[in-house]
Structure formats: C-alpha cells, structure tokens
ROVOPA-268939 format. One record per residue: residue number from 1; residue in three letters; x, y, z of N, C-alpha, C, CB in turn. Coordinates in Angstrom, 1 decimal, decimal comma, m for minus. Glycine has a CB too. Example, Ala and Ser with C-alpha at 12.3 -4.5 7.8 and 13.67 -1.06 7.14 Angstrom:
BEGIN
+-----+-----+--------+--------+--------+--------+--------+--------+--------+--------+--------+--------+--------+--------+
|   n | res |   n_c1 |   n_c2 |   n_c3 |  ca_c1 |  ca_c2 |  ca_c3 |   c_c1 |   c_c2 |   c_c3 |  cb_c1 |  cb_c2 |  cb_c3 |
+-----+-----+--------+--------+--------+--------+--------+--------+--------+--------+--------+--------+--------+--------+
|   1 | ALA |   13,2 |   m5,7 |    7,8 |   12,3 |   m4,5 |    7,8 |   13,2 |   m3,3 |    7,8 |   11,3 |   m4,5 |    9,0 |
|   2 | SER |   12,8 |   m2,2 |    7,1 |   13,7 |   m1,1 |    7,1 |   12,9 |    0,0 |    7,9 |   14,1 |   m0,6 |    5,7 |
+-----+-----+--------+--------+--------+--------+--------+--------+--------+--------+--------+--------+--------+--------+
This chain:
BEGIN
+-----+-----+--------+--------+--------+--------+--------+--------+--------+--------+--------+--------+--------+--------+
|   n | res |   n_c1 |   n_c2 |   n_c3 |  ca_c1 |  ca_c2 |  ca_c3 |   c_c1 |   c_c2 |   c_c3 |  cb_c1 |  cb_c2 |  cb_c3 |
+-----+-----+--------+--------+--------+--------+--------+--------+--------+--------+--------+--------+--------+--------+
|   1 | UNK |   12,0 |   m7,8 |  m20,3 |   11,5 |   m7,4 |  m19,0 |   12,4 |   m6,3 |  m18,5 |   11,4 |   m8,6 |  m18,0 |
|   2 | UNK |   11,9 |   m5,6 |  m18,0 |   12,6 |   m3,5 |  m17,9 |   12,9 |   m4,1 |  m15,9 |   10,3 |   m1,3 |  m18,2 |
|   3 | UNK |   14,1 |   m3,7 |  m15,4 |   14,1 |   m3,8 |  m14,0 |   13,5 |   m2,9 |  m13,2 |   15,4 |   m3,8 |  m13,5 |
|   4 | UNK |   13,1 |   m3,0 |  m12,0 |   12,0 |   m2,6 |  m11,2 |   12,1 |   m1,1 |  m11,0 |   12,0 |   m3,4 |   m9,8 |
|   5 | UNK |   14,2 |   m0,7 |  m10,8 |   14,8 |    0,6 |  m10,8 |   14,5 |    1,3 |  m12,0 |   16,2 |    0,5 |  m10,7 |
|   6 | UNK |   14,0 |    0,7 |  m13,2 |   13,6 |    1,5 |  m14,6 |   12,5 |    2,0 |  m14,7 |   13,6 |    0,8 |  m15,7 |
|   7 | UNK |   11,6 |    1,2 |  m14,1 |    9,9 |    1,4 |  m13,8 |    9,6 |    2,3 |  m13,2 |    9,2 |    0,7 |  m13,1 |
|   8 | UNK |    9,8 |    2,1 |  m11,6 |    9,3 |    3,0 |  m10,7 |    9,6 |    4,5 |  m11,0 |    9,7 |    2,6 |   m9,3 |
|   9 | UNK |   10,3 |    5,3 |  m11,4 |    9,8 |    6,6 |  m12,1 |    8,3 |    7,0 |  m12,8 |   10,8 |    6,8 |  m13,1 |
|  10 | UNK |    8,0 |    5,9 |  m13,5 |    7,0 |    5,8 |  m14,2 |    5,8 |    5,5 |  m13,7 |    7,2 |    5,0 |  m15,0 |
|  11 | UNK |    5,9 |    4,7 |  m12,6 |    4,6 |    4,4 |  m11,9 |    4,2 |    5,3 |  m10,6 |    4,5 |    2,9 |  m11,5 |
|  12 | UNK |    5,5 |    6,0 |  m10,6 |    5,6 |    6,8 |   m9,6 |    4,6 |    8,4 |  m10,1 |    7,3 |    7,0 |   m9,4 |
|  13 | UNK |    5,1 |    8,3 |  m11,1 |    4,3 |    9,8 |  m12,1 |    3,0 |    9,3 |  m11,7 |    4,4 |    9,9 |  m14,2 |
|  14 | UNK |    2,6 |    8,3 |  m12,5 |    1,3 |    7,8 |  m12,3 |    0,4 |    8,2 |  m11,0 |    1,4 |    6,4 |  m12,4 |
|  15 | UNK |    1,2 |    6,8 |  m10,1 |    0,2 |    7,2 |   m9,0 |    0,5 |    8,8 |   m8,1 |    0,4 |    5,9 |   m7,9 |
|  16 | UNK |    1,3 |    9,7 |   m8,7 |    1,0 |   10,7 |   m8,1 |   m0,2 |   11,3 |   m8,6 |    2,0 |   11,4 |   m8,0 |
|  17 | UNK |   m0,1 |   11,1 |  m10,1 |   m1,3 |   12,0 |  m10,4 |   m2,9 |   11,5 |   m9,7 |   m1,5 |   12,0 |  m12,3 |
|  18 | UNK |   m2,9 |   10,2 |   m9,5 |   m4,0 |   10,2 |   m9,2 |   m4,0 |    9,6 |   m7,2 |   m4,6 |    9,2 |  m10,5 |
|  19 | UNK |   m2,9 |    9,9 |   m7,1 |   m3,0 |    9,4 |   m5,4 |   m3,1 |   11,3 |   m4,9 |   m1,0 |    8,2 |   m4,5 |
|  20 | UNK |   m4,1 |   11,3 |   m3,6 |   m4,4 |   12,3 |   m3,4 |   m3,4 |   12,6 |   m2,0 |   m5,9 |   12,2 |   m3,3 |
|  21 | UNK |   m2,8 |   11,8 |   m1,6 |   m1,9 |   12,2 |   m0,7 |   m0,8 |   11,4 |   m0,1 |   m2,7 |   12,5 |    0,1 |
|  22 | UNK |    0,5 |   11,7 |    0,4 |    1,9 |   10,6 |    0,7 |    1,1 |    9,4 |    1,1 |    3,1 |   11,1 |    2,1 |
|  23 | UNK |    0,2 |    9,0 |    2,1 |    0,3 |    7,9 |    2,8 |   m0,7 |    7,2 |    1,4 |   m0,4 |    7,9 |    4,7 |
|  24 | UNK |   m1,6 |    7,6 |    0,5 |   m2,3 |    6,5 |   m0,6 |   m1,0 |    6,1 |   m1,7 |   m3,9 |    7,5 |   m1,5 |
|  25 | UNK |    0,1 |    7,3 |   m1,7 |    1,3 |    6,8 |   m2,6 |    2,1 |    5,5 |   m2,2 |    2,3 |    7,9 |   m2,8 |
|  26 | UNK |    2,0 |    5,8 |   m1,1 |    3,1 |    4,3 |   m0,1 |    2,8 |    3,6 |   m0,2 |    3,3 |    4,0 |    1,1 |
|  27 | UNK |    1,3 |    3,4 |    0,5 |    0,5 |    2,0 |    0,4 |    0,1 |    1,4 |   m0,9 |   m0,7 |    2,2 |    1,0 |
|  28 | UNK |    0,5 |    2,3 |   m2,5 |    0,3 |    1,8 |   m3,1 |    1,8 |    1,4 |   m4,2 |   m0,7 |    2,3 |   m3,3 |
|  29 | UNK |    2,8 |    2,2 |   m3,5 |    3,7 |    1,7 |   m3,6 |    4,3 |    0,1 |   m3,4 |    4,1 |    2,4 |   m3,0 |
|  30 | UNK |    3,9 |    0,2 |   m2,2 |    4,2 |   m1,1 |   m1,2 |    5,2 |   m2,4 |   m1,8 |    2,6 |   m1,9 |   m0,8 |
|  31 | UNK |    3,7 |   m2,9 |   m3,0 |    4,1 |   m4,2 |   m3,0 |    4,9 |   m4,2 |   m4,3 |    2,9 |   m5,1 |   m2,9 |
|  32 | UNK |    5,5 |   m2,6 |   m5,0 |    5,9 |   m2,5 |   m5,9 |    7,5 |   m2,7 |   m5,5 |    5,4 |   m1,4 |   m6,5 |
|  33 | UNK |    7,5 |   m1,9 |   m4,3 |    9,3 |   m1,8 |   m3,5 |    9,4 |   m3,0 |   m3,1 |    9,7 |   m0,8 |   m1,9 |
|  34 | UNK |    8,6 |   m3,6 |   m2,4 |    9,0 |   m5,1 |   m1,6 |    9,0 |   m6,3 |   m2,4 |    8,0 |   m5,5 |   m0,4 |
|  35 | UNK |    8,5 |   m6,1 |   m3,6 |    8,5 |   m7,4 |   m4,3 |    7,2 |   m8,0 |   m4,0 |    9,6 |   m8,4 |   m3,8 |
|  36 | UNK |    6,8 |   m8,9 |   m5,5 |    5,8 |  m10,2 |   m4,7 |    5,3 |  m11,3 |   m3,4 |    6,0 |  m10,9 |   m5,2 |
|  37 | UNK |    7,0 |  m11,9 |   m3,2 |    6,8 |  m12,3 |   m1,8 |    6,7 |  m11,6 |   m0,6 |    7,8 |  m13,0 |   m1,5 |
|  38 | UNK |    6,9 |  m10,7 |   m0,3 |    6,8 |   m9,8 |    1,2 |    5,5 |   m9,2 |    1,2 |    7,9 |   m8,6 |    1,3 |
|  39 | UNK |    5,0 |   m8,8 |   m0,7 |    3,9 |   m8,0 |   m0,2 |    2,4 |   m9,6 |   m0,1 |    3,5 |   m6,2 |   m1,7 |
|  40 | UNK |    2,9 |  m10,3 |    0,0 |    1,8 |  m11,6 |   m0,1 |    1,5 |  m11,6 |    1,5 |    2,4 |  m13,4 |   m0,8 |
|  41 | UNK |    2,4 |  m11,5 |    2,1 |    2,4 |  m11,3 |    3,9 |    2,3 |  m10,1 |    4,4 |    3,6 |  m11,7 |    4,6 |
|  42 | UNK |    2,4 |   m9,0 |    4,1 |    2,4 |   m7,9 |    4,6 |    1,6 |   m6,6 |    3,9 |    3,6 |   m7,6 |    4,6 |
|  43 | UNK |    1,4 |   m5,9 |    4,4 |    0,3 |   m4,7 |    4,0 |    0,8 |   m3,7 |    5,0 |   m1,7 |   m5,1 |    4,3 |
|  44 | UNK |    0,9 |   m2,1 |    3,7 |    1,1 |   m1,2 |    4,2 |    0,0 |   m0,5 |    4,7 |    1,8 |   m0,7 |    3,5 |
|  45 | UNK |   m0,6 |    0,1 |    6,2 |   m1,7 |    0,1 |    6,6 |   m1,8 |    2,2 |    6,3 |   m1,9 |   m0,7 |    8,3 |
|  46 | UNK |   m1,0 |    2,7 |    6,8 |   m1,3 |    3,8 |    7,4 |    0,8 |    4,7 |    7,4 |   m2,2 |    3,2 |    9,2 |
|  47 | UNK |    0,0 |    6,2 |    7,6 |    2,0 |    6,7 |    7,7 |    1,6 |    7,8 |    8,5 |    3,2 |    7,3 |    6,0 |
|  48 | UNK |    2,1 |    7,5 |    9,7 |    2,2 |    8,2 |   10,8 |    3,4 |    9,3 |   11,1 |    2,1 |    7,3 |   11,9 |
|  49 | UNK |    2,8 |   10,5 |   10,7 |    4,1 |   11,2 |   10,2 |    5,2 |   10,8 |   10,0 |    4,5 |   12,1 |   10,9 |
|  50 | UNK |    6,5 |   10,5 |    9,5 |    7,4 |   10,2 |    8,3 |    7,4 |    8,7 |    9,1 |    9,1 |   11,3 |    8,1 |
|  51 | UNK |    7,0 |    8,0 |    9,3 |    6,9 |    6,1 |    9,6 |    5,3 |    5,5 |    9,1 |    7,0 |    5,6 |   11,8 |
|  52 | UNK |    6,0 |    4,6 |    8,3 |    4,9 |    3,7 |    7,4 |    4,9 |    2,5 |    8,3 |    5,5 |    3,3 |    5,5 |
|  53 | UNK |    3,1 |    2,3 |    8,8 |    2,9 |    1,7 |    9,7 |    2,8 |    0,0 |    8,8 |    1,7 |    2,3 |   10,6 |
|  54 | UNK |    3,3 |   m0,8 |    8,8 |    2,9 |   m2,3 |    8,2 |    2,3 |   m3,3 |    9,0 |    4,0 |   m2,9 |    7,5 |
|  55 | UNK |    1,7 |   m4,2 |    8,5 |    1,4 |   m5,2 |    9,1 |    1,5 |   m6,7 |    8,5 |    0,2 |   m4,8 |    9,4 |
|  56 | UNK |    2,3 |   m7,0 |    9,3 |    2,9 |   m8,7 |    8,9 |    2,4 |   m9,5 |    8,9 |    3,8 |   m9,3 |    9,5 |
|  57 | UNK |    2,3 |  m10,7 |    8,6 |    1,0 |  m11,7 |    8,9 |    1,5 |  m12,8 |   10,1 |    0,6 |  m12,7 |    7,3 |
|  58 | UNK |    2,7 |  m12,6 |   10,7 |    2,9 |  m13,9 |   11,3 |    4,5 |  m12,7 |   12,0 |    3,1 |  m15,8 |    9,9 |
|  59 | UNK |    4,6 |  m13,1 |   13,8 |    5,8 |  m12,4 |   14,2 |    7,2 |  m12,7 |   13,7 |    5,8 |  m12,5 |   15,6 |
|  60 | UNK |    7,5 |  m13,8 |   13,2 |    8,5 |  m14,4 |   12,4 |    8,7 |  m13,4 |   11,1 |    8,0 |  m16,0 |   12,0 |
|  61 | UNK |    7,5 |  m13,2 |   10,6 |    7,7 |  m12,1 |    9,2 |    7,8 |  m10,7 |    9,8 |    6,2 |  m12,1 |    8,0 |
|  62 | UNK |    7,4 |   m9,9 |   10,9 |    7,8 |   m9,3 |   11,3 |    9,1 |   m8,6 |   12,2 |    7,2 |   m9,4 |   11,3 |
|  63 | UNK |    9,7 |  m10,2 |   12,7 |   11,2 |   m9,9 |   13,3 |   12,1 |   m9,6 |   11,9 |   11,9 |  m11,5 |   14,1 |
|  64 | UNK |   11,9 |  m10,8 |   10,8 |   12,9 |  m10,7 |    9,8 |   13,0 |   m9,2 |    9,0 |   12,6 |  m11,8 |    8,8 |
|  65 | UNK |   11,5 |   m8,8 |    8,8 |   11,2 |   m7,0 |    8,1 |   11,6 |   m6,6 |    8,6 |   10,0 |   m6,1 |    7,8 |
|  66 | UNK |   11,6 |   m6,1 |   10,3 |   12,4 |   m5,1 |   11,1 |   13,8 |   m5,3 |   11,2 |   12,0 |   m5,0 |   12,3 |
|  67 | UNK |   14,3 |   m6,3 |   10,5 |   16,0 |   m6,4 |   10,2 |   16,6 |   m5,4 |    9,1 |   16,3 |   m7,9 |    9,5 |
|  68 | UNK |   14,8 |   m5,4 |    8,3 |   15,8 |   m4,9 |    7,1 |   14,7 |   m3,6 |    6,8 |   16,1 |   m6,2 |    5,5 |
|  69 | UNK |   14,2 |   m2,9 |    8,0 |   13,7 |   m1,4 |    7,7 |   14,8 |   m0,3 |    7,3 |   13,0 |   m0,8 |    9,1 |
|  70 | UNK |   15,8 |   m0,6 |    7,2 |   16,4 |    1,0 |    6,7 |   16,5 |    0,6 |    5,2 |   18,2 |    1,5 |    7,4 |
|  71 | UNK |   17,1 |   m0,6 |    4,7 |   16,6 |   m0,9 |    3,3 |   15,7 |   m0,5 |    2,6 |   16,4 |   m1,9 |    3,2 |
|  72 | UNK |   14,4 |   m1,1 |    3,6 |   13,0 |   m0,4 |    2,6 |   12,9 |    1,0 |    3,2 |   11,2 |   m1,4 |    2,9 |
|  73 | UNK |   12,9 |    1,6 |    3,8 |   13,0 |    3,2 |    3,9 |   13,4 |    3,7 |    2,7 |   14,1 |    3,6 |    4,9 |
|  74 | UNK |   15,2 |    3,4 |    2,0 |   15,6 |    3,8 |    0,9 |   15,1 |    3,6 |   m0,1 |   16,4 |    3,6 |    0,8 |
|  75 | UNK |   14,6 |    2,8 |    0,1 |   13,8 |    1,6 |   m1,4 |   12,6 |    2,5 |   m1,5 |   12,9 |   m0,5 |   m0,8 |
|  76 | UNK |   11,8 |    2,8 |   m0,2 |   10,3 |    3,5 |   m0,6 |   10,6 |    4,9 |   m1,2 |    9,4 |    3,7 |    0,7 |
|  77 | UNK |   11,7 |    5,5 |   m0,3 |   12,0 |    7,1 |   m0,6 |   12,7 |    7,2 |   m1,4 |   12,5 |    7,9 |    0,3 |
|  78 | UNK |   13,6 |    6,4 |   m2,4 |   14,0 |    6,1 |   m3,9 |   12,9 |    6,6 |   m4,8 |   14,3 |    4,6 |   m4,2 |
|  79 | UNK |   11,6 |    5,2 |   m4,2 |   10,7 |    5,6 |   m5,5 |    9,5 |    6,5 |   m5,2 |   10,1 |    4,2 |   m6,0 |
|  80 | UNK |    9,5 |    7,4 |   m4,4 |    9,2 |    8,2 |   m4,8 |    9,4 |    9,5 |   m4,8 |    8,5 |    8,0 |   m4,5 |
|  81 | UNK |   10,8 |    9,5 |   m5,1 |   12,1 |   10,2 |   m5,3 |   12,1 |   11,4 |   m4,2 |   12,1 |   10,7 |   m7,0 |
|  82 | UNK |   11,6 |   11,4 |   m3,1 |   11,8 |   12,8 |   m1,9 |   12,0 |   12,0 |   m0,6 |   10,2 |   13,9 |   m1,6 |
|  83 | UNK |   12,4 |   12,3 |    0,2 |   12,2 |   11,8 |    1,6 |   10,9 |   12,0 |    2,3 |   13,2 |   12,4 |    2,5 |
|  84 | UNK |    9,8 |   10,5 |    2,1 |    8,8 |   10,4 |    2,9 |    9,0 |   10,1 |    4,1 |    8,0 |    9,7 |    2,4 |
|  85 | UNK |    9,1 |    9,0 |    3,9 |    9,3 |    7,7 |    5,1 |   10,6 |    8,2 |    5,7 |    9,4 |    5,9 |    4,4 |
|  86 | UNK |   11,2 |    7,7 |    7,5 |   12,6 |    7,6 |    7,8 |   12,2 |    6,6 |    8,8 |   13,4 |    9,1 |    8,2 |
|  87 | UNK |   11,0 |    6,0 |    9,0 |   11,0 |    4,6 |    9,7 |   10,2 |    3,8 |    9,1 |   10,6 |    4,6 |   11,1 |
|  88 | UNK |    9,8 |    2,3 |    9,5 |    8,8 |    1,7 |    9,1 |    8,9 |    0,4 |   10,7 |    9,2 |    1,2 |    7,3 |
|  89 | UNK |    7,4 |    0,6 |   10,7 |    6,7 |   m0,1 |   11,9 |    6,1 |   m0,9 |   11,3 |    5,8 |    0,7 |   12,8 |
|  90 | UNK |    6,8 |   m2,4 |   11,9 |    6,0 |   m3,3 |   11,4 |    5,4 |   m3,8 |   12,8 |    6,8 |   m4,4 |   10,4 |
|  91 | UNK |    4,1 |   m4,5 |   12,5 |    3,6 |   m4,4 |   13,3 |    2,3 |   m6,2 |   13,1 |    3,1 |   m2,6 |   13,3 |
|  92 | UNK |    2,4 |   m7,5 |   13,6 |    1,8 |   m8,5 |   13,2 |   m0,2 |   m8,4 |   13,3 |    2,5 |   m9,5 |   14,0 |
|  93 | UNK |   m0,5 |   m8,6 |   11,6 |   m1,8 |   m7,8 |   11,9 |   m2,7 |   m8,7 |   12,3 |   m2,3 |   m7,1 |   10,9 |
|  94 | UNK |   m3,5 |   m7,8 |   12,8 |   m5,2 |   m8,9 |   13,4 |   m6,0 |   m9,3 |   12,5 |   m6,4 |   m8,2 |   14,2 |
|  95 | UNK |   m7,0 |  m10,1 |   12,7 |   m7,5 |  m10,5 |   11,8 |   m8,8 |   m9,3 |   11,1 |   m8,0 |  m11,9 |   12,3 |
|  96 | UNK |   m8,9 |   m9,6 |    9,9 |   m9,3 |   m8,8 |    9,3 |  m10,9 |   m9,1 |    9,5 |   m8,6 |   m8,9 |    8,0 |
|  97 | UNK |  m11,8 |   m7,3 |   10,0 |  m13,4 |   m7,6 |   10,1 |  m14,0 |   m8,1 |    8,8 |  m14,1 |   m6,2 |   10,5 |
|  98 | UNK |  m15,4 |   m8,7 |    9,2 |  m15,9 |   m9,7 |    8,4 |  m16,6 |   m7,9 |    7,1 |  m17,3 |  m11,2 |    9,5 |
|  99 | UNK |  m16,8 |   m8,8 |    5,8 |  m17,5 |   m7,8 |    5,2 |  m18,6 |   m7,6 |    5,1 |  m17,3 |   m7,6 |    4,5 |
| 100 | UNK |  m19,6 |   m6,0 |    5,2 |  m20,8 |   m6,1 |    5,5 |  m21,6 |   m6,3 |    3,4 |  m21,2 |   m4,3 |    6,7 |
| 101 | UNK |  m22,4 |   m7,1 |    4,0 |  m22,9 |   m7,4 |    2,6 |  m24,7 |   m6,9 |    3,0 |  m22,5 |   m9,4 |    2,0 |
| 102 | UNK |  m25,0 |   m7,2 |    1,7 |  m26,7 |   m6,3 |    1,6 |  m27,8 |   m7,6 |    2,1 |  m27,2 |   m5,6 |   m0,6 |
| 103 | UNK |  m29,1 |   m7,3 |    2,0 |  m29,9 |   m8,4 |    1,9 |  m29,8 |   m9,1 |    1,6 |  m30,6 |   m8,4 |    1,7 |
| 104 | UNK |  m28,9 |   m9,1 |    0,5 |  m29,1 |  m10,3 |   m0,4 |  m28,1 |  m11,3 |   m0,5 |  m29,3 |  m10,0 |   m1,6 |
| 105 | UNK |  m26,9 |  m11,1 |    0,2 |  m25,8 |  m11,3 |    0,4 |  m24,8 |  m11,0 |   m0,8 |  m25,8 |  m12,4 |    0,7 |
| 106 | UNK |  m24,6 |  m10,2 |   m1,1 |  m24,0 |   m9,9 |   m2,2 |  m23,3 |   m8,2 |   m1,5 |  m25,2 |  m10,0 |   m3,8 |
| 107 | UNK |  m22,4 |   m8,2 |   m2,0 |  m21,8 |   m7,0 |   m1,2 |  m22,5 |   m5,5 |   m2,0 |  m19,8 |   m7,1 |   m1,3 |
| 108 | UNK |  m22,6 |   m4,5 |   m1,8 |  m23,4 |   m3,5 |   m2,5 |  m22,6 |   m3,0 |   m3,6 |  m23,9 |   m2,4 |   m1,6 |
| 109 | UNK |  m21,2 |   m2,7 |   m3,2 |  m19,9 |   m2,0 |   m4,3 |  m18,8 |   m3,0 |   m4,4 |  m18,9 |   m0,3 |   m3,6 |
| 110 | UNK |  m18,3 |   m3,0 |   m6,0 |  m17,6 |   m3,8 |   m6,4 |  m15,8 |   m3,5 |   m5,3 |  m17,6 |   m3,5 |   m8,2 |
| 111 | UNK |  m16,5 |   m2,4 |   m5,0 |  m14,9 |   m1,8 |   m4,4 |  m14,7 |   m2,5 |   m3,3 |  m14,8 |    0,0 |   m4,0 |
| 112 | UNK |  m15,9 |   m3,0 |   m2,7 |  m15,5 |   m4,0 |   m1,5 |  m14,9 |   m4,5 |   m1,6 |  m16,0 |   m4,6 |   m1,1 |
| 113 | UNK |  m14,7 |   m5,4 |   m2,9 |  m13,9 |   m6,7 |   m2,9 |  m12,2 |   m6,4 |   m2,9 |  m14,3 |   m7,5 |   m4,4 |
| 114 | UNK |  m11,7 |   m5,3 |   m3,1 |  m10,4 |   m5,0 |   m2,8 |  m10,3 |   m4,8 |   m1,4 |   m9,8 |   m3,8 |   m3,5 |
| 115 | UNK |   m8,7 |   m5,7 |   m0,4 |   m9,3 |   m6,1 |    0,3 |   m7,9 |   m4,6 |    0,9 |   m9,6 |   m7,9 |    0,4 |
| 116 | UNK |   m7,5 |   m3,9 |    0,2 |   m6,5 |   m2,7 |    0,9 |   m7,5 |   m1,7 |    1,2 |   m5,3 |   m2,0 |   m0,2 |
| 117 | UNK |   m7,8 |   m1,1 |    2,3 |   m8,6 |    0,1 |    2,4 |   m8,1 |    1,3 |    1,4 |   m8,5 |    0,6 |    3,8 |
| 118 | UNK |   m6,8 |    1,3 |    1,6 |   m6,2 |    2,8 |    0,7 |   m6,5 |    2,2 |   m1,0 |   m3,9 |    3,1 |    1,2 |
| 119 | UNK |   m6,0 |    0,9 |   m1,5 |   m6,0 |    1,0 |   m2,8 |   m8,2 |    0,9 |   m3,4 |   m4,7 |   m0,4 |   m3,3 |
| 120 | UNK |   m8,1 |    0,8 |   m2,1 |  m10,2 |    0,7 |   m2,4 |  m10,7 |    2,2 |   m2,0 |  m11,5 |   m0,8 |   m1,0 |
| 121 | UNK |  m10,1 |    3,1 |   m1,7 |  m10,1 |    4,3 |   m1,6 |   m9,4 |    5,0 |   m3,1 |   m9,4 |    4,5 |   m0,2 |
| 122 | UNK |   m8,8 |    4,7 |   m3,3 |   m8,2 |    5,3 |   m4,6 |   m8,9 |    5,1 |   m6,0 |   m6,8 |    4,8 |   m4,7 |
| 123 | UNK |   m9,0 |    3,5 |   m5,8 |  m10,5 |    3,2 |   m6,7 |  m11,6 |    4,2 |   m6,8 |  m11,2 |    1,9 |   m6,1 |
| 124 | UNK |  m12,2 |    3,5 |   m5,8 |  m13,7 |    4,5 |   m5,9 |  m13,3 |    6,6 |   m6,1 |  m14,7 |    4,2 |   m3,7 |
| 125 | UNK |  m12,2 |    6,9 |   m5,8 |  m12,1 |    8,1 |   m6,4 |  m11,5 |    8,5 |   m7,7 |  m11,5 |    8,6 |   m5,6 |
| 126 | UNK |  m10,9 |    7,2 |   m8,2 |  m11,0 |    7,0 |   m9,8 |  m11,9 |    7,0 |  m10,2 |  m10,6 |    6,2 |  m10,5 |
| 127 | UNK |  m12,3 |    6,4 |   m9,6 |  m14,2 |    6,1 |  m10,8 |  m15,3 |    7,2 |  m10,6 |  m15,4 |    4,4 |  m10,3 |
| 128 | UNK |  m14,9 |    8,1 |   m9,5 |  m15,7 |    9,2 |   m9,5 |  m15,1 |   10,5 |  m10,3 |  m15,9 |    9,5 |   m8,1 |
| 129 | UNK |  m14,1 |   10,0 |  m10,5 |  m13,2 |   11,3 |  m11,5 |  m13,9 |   11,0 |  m12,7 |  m11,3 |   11,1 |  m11,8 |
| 130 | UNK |  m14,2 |    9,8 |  m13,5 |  m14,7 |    8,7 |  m14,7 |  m16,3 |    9,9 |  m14,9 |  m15,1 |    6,4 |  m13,9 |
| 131 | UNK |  m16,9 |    9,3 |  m14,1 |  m17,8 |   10,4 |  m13,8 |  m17,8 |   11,5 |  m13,7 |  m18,3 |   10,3 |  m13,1 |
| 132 | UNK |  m17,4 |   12,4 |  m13,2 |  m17,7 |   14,1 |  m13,2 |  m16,9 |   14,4 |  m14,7 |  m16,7 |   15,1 |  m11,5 |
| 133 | UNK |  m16,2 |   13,7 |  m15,7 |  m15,9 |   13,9 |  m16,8 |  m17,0 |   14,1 |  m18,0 |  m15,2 |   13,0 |  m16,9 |
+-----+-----+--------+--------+--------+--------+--------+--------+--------+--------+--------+--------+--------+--------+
C-alpha cells in the first residue's frame, strides 16, 4: 500500500485532465485529503473565490474541522500542487432535497444516484466525452 503523499500527484494529473475547473478538482479532491472518516460527514459543496465552502453533518463536526482549517488548506493546496484554497468554510449542512424520479418511480439518469452534485457533474461530462468519441 503506496502513502496518500505518493498518490495524490497521480490523481491529481488525472482529475485535472478531466475536471473542467478548480472548484470540480476540490470537491473531488475532498475525500482524498481528508481521509475516509471526515469525508463520511462532510462534503465539499462549492469555492467561493480562494475558500472551499464544506458542509458538516452535525455542529460538533464542524467546531472540531474549523480547528483544523489551516491544516486542510495545506493538505488541499499540496495536492493540487498551486495555491487554490487559503480558507475553508465549514458550514453544518441541511437536509438534502428529495430526488425527482419519473412516472414510474425510477429515477430517469443513472447519474442521479451520485449523491455529490460536482462529482455527478463530472460523470455525466465523462460520459459525454465516451460519446462524441
């Protein structure tokens, strides 16, 4: 098993080639910098010029993240080796809208079922790349 510092160069290539812009690289960064446990509670939503907006699941997970935002600052702008980020806003999120499904109850695109807007945005423009090939 390769440490996480060995990796992220590599997945960093990656999702640049196919992330179309800083805030779809972050958010799909996320749960690569924070680890398993943090990103199970938290979701990177949005990056409001250089501050990556997050959203915690509970204010307890959000007091303890805003202890340690200059950490992940470095952590995020490490891996993706420039200075993006220089804050992070965590912020405890609301509950998530219900999903619209078809007549039939079955949702219409598989892409629904990813439940990140940005990484269900990156999807569906992979698979439209798949296509115009």
């Amino acid at each position: 098993m390769q440490p996480v510092g060995e990796l992220l160069p590599t997945i960093y290539r990656k999702l640049v080639r196919e992330a179309v812009d800083e805030q779809s690289l972050l958010v799909a960064l996320w749960p690569v910098v924070v680890g398993p446990k943090v990103a199970e509670r938290t979701r990177a939503v949005r990056l409001y010029r250089q501050t990556l907006v997050v959203e915690a699941a509970s204010p307890e997970w959000r007091r303890q993240l805003s202890s340690m935002t200059w950490e992940i600052v470095a952590k995020l702008n490490a891996a993706t080796g420039k200075e993006v980020v220089t804050d992070v806003q965590f912020q405890v999120a609301r509950r998530p809208p219900a999903r619209a499904v078809t007549a039939t109850g079955v949702a219409g695109d598989e892409a629904d079922a990813i439940a990140d807007p940005h990484l269900r945005r990156l999807y569906r423009q992979s698979r439209q790349r798949r296509k115009e090939k």
